[in-house]
mmCIF file as Biopython writes it, N, C-alpha, C and O atoms, coordinates in Angstrom:
data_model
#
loop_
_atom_site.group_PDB
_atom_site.id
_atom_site.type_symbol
_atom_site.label_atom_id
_atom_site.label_alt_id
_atom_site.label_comp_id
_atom_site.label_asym_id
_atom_site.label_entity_id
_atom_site.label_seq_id
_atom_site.pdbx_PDB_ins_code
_atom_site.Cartn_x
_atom_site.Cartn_y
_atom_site.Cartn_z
_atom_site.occupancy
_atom_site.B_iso_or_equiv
_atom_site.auth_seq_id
_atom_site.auth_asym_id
_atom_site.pdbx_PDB_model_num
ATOM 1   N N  . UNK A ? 1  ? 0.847   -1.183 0.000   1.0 0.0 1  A 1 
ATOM 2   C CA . UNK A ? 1  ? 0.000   0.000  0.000   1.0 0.0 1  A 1 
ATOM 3   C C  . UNK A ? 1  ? 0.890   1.243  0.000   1.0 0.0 1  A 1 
ATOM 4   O O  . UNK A ? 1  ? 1.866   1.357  0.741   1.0 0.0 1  A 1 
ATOM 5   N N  . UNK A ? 2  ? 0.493   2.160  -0.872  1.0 0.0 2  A 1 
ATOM 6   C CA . UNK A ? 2  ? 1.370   3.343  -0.982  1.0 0.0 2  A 1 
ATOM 7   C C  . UNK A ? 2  ? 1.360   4.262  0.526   1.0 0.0 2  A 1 
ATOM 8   O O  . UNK A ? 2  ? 0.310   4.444  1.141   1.0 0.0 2  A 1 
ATOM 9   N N  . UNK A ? 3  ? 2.770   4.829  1.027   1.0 0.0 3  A 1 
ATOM 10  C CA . UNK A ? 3  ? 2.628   5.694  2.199   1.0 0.0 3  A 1 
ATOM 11  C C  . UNK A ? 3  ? 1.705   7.185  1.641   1.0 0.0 3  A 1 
ATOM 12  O O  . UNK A ? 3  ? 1.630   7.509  0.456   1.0 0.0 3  A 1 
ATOM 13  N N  . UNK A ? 4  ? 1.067   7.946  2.777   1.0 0.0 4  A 1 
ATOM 14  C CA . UNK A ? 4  ? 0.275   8.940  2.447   1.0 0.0 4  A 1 
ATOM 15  C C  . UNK A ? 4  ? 0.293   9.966  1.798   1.0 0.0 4  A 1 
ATOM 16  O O  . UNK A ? 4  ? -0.685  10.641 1.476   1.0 0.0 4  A 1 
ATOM 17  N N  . UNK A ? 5  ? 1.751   10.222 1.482   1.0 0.0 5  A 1 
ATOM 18  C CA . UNK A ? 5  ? 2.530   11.335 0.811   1.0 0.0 5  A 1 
ATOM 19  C C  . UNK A ? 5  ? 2.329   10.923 -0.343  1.0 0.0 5  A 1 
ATOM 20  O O  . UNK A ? 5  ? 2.071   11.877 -1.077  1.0 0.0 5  A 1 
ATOM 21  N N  . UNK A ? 6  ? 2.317   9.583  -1.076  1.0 0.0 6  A 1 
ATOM 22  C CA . UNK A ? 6  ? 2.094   9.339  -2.725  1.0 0.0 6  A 1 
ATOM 23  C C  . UNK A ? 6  ? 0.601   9.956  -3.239  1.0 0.0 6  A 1 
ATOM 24  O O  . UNK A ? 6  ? 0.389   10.586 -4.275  1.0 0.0 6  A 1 
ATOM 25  N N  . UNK A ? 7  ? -0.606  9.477  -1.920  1.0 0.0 7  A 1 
ATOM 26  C CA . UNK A ? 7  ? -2.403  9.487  -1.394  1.0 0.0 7  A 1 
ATOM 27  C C  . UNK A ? 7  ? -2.054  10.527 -2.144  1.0 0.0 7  A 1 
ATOM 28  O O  . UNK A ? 7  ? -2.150  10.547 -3.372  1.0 0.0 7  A 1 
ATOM 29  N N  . UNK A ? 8  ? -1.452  11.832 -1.143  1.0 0.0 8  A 1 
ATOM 30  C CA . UNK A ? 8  ? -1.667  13.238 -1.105  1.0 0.0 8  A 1 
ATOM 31  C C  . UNK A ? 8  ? -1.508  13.970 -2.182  1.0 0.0 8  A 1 
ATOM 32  O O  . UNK A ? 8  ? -2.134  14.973 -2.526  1.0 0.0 8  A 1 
ATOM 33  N N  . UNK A ? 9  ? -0.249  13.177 -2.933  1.0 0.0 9  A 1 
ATOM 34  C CA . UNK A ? 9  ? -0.048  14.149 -4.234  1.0 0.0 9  A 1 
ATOM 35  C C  . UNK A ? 9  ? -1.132  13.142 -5.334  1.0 0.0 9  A 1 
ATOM 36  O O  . UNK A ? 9  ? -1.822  13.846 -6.070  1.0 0.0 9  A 1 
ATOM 37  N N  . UNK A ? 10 ? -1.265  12.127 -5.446  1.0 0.0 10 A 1 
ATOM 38  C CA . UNK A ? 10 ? -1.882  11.627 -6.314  1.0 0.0 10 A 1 
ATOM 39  C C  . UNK A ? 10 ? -3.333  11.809 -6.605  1.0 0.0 10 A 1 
ATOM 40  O O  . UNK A ? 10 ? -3.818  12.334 -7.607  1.0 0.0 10 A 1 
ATOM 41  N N  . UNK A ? 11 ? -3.791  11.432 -5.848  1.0 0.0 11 A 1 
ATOM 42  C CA . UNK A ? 11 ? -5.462  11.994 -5.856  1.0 0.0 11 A 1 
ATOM 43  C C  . UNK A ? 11 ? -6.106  13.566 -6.273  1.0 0.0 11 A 1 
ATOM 44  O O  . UNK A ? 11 ? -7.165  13.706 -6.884  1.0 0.0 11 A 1 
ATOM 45  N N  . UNK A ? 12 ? -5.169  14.774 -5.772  1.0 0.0 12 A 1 
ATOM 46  C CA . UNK A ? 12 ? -5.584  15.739 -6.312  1.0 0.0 12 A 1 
ATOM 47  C C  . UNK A ? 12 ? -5.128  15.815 -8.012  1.0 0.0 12 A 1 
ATOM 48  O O  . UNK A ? 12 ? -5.454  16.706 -8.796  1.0 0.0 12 A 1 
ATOM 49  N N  . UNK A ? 13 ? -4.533  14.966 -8.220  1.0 0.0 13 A 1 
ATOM 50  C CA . UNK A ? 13 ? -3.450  15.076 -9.709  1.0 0.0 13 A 1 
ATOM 51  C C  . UNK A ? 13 ? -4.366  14.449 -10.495 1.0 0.0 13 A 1 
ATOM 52  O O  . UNK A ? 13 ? -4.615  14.878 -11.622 1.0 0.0 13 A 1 
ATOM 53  N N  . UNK A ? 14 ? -5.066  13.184 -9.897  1.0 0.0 14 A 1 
ATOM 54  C CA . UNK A ? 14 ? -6.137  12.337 -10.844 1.0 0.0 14 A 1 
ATOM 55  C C  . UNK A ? 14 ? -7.341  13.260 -10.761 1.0 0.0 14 A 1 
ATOM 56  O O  . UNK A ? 14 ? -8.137  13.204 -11.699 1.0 0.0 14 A 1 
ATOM 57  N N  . UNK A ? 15 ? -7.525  13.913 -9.985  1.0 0.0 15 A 1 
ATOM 58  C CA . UNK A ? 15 ? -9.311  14.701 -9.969  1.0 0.0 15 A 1 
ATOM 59  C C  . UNK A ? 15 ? -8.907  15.991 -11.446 1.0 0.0 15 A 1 
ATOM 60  O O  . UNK A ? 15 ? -9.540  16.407 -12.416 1.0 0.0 15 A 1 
ATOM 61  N N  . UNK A ? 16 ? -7.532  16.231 -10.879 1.0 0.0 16 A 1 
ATOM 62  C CA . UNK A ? 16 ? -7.267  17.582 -11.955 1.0 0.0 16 A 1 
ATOM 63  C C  . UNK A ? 16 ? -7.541  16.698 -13.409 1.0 0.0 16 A 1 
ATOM 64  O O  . UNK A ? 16 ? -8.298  17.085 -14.300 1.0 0.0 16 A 1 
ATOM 65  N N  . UNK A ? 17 ? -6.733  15.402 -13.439 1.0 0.0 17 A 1 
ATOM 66  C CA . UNK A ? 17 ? -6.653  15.318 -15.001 1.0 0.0 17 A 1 
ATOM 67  C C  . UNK A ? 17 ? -8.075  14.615 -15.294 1.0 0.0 17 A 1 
ATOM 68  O O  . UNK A ? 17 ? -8.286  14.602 -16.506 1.0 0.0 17 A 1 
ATOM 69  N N  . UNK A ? 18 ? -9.080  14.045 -14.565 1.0 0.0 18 A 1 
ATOM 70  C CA . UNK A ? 18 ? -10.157 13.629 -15.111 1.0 0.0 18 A 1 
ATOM 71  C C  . UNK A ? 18 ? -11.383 14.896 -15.073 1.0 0.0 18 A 1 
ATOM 72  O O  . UNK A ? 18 ? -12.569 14.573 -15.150 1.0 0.0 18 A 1 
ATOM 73  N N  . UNK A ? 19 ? -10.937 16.470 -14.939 1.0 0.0 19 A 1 
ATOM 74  C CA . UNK A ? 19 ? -11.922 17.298 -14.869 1.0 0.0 19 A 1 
ATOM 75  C C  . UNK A ? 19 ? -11.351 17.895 -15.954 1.0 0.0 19 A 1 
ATOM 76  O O  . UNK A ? 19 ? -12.056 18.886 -16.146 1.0 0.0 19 A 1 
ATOM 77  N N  . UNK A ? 20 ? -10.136 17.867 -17.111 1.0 0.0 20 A 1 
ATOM 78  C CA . UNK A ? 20 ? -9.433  17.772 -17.992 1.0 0.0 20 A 1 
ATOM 79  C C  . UNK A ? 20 ? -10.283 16.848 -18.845 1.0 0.0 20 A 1 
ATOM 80  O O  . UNK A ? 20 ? -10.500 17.285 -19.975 1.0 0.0 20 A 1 
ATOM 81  N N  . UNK A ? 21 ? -10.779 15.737 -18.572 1.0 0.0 21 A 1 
ATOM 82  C CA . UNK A ? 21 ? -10.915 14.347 -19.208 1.0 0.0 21 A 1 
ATOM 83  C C  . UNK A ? 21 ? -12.449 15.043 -19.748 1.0 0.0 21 A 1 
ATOM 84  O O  . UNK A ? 21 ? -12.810 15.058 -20.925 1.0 0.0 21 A 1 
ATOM 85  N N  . UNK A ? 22 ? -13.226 15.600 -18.590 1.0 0.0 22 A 1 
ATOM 86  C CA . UNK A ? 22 ? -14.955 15.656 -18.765 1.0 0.0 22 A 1 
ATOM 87  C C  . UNK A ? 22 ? -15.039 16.804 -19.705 1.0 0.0 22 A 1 
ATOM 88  O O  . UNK A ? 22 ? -15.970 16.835 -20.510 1.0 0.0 22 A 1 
ATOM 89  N N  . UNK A ? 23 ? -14.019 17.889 -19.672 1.0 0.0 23 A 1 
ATOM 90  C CA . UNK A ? 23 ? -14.039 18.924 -20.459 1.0 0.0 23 A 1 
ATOM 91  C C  . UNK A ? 23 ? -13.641 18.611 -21.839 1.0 0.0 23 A 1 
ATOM 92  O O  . UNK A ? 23 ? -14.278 19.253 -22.674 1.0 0.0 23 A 1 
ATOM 93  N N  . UNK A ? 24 ? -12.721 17.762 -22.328 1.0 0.0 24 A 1 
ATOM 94  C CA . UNK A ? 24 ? -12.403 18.036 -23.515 1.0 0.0 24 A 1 
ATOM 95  C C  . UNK A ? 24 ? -12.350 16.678 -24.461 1.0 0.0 24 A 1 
ATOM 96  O O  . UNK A ? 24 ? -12.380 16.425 -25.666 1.0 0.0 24 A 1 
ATOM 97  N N  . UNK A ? 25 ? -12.235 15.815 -22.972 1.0 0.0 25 A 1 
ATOM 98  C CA . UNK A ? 25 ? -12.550 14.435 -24.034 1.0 0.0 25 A 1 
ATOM 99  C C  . UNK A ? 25 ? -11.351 13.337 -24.153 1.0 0.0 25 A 1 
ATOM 100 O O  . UNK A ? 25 ? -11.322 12.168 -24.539 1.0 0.0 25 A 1 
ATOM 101 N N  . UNK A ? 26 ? -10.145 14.459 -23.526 1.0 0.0 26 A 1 
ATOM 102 C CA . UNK A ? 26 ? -8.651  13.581 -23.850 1.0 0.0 26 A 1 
ATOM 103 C C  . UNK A ? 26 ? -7.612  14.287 -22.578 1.0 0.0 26 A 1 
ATOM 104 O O  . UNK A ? 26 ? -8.089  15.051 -21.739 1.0 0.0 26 A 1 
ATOM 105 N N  . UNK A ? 27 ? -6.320  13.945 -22.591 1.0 0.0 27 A 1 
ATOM 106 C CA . UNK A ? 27 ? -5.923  14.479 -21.820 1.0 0.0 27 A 1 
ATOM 107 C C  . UNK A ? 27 ? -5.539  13.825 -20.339 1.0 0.0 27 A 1 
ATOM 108 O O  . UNK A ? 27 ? -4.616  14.030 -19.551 1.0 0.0 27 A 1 
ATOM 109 N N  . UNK A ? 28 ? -6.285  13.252 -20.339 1.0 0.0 28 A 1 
ATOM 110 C CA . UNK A ? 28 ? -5.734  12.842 -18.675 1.0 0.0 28 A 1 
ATOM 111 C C  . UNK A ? 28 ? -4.207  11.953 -18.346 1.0 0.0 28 A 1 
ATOM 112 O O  . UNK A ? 28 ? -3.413  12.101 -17.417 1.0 0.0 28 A 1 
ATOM 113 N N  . UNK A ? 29 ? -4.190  11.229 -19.230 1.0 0.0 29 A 1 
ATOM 114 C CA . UNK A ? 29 ? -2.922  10.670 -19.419 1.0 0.0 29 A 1 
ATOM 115 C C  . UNK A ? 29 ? -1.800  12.147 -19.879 1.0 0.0 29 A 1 
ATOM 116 O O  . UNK A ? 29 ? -0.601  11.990 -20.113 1.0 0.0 29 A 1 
ATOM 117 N N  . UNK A ? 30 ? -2.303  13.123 -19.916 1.0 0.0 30 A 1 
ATOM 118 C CA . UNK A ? 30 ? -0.699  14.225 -20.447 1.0 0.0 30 A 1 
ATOM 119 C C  . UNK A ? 30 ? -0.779  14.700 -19.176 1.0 0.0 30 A 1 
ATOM 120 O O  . UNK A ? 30 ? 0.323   14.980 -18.704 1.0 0.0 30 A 1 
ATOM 121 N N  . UNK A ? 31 ? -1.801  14.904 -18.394 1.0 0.0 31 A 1 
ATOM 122 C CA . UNK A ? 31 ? -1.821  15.650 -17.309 1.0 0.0 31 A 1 
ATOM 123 C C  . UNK A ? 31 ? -1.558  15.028 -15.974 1.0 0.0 31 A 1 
ATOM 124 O O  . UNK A ? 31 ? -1.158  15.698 -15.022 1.0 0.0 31 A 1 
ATOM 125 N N  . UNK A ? 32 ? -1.832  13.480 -15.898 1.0 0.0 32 A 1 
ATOM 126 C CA . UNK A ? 32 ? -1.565  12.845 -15.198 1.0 0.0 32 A 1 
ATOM 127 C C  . UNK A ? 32 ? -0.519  11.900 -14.849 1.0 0.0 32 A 1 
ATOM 128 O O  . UNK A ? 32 ? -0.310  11.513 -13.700 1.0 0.0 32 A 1 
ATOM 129 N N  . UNK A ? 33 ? 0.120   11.550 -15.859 1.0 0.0 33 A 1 
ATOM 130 C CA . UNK A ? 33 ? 1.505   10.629 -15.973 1.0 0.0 33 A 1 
ATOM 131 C C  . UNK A ? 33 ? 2.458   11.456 -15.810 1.0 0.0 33 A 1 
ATOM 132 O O  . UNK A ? 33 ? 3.217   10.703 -15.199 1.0 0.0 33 A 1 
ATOM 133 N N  . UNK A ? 34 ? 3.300   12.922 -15.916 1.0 0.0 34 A 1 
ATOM 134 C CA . UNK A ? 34 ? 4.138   13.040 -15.759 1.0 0.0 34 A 1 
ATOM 135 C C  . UNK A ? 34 ? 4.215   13.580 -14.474 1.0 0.0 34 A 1 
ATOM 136 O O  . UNK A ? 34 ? 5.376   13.801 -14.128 1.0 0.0 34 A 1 
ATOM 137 N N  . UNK A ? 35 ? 3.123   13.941 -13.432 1.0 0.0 35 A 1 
ATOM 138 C CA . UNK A ? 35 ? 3.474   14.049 -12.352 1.0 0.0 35 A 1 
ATOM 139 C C  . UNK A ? 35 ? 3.488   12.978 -11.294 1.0 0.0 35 A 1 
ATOM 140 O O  . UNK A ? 35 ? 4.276   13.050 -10.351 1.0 0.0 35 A 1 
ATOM 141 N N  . UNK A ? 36 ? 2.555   11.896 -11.444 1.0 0.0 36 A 1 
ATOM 142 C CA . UNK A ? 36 ? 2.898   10.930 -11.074 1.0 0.0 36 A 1 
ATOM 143 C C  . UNK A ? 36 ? 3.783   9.784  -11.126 1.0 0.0 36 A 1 
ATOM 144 O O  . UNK A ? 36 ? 3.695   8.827  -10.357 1.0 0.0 36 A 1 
ATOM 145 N N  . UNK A ? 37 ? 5.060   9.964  -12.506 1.0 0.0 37 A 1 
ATOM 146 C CA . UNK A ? 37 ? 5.942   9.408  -12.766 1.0 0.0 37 A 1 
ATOM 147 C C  . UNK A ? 37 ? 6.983   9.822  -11.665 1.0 0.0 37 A 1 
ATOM 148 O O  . UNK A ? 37 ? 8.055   9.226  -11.567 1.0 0.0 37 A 1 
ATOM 149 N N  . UNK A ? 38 ? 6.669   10.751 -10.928 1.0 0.0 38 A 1 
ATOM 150 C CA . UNK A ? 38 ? 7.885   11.090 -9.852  1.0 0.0 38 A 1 
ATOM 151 C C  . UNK A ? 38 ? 7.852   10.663 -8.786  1.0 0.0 38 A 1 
ATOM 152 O O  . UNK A ? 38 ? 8.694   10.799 -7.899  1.0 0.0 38 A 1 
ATOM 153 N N  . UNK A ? 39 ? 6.125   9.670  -8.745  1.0 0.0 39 A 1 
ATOM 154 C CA . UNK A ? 39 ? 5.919   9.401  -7.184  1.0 0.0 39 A 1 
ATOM 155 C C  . UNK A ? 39 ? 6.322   7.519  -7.381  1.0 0.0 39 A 1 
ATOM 156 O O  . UNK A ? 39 ? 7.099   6.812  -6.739  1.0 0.0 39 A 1 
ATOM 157 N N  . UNK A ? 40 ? 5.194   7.123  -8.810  1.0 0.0 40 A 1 
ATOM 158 C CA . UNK A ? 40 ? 5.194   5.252  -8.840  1.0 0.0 40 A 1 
ATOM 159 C C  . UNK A ? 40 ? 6.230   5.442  -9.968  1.0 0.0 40 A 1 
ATOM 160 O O  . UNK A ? 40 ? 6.748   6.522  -10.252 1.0 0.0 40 A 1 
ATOM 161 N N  . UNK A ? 41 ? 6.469   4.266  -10.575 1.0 0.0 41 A 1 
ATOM 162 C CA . UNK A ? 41 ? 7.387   3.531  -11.623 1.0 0.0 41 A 1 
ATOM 163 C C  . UNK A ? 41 ? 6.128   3.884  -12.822 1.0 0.0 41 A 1 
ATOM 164 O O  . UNK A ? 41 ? 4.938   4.140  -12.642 1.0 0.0 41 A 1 
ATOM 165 N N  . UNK A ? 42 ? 6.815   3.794  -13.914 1.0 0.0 42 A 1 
ATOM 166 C CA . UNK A ? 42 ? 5.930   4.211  -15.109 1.0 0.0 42 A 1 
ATOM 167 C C  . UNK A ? 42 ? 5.159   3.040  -15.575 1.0 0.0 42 A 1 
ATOM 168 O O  . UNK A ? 42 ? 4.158   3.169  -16.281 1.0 0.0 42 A 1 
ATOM 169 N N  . UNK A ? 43 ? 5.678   1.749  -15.133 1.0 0.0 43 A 1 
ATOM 170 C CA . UNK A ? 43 ? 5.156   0.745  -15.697 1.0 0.0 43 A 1 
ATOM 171 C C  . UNK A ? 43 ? 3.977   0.247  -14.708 1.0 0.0 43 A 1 
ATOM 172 O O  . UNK A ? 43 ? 3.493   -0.849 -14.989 1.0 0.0 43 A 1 
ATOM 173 N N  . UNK A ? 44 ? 3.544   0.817  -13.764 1.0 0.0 44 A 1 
ATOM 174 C CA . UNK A ? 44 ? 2.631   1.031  -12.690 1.0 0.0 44 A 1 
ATOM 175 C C  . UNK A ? 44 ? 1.166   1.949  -13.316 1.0 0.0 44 A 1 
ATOM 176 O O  . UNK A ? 44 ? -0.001  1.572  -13.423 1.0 0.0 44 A 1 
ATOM 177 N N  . UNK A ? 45 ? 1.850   3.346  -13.671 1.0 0.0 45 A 1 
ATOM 178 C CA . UNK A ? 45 ? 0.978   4.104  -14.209 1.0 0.0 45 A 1 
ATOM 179 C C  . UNK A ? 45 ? 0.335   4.167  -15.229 1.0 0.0 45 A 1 
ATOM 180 O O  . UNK A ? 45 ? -0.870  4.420  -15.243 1.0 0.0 45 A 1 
ATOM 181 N N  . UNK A ? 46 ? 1.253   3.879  -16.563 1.0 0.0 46 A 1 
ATOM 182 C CA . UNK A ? 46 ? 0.365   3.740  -17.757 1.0 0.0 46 A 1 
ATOM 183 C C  . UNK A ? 46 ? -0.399  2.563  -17.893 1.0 0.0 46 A 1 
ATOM 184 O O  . UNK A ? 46 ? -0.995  2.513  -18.969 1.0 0.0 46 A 1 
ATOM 185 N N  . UNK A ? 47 ? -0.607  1.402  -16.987 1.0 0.0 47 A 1 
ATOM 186 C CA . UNK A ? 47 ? -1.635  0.255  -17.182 1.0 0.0 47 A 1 
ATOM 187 C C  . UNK A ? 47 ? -2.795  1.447  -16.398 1.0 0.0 47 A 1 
ATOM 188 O O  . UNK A ? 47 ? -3.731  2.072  -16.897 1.0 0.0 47 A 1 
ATOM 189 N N  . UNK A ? 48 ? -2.433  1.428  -15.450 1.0 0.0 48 A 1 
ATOM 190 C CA . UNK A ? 48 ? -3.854  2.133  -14.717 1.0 0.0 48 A 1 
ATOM 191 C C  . UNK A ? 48 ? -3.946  3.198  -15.189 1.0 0.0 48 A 1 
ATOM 192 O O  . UNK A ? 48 ? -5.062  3.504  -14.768 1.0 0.0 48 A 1 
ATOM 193 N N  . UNK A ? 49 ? -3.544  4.213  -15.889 1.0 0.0 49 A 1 
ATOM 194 C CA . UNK A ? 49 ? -4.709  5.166  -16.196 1.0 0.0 49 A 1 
ATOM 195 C C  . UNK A ? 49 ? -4.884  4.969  -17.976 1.0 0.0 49 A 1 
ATOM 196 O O  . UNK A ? 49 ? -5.206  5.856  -18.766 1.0 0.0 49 A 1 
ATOM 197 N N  . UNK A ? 50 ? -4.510  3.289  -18.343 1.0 0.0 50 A 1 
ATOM 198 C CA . UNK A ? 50 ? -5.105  3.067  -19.448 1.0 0.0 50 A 1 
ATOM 199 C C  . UNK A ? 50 ? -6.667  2.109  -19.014 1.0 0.0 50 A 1 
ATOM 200 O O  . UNK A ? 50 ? -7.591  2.325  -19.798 1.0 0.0 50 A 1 
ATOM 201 N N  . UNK A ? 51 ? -6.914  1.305  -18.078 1.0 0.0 51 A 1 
ATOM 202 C CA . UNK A ? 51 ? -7.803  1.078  -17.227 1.0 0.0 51 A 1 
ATOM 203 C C  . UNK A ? 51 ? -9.000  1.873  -17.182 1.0 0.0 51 A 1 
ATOM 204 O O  . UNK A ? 51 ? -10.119 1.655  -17.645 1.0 0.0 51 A 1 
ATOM 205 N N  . UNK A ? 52 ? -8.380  3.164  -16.313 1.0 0.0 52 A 1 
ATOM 206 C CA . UNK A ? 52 ? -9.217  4.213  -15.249 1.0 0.0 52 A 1 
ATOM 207 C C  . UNK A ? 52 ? -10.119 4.822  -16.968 1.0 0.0 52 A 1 
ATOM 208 O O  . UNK A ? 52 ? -11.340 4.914  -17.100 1.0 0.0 52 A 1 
ATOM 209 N N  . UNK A ? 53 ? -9.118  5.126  -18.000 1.0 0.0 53 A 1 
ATOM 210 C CA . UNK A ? 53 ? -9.670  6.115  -19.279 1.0 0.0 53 A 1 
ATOM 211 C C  . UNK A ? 53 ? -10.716 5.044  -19.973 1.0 0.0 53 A 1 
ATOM 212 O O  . UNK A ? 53 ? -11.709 5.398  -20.609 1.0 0.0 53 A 1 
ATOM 213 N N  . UNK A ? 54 ? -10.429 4.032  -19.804 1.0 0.0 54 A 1 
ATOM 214 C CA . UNK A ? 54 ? -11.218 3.126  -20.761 1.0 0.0 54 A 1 
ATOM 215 C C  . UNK A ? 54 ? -13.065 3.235  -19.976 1.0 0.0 54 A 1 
ATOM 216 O O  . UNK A ? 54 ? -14.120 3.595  -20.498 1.0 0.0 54 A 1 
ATOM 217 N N  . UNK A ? 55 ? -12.727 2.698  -18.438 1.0 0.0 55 A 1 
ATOM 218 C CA . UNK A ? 55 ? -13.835 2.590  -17.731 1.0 0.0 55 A 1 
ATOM 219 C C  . UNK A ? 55 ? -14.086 4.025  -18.045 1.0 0.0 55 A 1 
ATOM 220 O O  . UNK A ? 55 ? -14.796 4.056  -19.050 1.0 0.0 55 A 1 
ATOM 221 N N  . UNK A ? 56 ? -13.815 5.224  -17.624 1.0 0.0 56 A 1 
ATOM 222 C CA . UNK A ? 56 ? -14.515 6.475  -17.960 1.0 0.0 56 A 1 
ATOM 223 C C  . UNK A ? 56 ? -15.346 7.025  -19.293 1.0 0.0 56 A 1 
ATOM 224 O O  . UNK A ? 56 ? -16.421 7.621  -19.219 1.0 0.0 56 A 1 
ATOM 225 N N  . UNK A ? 57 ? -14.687 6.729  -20.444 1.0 0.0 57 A 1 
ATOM 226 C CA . UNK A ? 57 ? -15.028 6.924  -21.300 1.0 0.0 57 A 1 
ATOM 227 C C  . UNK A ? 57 ? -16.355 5.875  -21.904 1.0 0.0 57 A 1 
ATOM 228 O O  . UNK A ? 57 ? -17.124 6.130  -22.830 1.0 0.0 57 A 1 
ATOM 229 N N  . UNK A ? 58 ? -16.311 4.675  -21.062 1.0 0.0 58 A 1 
ATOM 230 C CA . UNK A ? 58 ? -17.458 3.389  -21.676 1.0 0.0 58 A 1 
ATOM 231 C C  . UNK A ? 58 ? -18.304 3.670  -20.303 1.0 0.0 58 A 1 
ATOM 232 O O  . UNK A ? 58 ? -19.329 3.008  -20.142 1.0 0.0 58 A 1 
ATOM 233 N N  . UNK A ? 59 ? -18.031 4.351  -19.590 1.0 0.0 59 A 1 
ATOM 234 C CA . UNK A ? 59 ? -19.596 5.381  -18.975 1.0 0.0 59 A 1 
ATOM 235 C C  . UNK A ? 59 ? -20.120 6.352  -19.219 1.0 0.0 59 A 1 
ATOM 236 O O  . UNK A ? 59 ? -21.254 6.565  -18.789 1.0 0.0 59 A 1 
ATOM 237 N N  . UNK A ? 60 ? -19.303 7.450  -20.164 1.0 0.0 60 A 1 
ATOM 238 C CA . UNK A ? 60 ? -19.811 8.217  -20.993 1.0 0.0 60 A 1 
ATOM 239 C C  . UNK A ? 60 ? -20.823 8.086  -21.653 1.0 0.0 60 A 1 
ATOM 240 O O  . UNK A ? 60 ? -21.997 8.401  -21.462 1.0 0.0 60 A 1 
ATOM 241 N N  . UNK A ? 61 ? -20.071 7.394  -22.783 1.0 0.0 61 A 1 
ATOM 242 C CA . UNK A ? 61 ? -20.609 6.513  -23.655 1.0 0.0 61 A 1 
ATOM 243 C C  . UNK A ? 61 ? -22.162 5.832  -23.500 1.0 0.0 61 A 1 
ATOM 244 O O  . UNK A ? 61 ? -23.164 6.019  -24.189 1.0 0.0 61 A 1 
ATOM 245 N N  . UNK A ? 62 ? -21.933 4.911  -22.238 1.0 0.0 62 A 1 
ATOM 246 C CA . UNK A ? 62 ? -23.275 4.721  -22.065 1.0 0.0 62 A 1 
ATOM 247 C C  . UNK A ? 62 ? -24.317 5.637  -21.724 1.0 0.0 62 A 1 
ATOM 248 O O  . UNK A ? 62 ? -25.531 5.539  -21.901 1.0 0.0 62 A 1 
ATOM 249 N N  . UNK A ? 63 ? -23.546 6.660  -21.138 1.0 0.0 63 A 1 
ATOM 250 C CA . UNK A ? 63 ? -24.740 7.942  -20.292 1.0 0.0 63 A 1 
ATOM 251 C C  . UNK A ? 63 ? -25.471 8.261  -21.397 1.0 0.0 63 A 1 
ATOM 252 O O  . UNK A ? 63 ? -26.695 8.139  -21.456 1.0 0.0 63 A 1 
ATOM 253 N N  . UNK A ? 64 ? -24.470 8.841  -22.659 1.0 0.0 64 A 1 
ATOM 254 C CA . UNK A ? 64 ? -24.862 9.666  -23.756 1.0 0.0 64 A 1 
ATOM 255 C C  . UNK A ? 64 ? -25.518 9.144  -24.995 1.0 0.0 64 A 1 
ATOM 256 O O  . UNK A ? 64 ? -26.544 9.579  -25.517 1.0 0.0 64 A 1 
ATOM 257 N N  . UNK A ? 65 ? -24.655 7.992  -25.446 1.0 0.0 65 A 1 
ATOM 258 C CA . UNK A ? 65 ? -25.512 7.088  -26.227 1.0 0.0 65 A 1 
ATOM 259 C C  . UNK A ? 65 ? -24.078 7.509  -27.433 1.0 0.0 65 A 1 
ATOM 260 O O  . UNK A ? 65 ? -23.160 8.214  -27.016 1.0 0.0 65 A 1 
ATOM 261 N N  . UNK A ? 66 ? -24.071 7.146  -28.437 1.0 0.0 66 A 1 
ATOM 262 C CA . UNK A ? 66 ? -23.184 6.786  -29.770 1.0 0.0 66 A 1 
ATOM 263 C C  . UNK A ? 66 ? -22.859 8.165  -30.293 1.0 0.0 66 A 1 
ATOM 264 O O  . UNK A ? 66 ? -22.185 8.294  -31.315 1.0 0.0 66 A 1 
#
């Protein structure tokens, strides 16, 4: 489990890049990987916020329709 200092910076970094994500559609991966590359290993991050973008976008999707 990550110590609280990774919590602290990470979570406000994911809210920033998925309010990035709702606005424009893309983005969260530019806004979110290079600051969190300083906290996890990269090979940590780009599975999960290829994950986190997929689930977001295929709830969109469903909200809105095609």
């Amino acid at each position: 489990m990550p110590d609280l200092s990774v919590l602290a910076v990470a979570e406000p970094t994911l809210v920033a890049a998925y309010l990035v994500f709702g606005m424009v559609g893309f983005g969260t991966t530019l806004v979110a990987a290079p600051i969190l590359a300083h906290l996890l290993p990269v090979s940590t991050i780009v599975p999960a916020l290829a994950v986190t973008d997929f689930i977001a976008a295929c709830s969109g999707g469903f909200r809105f329709g095609p």
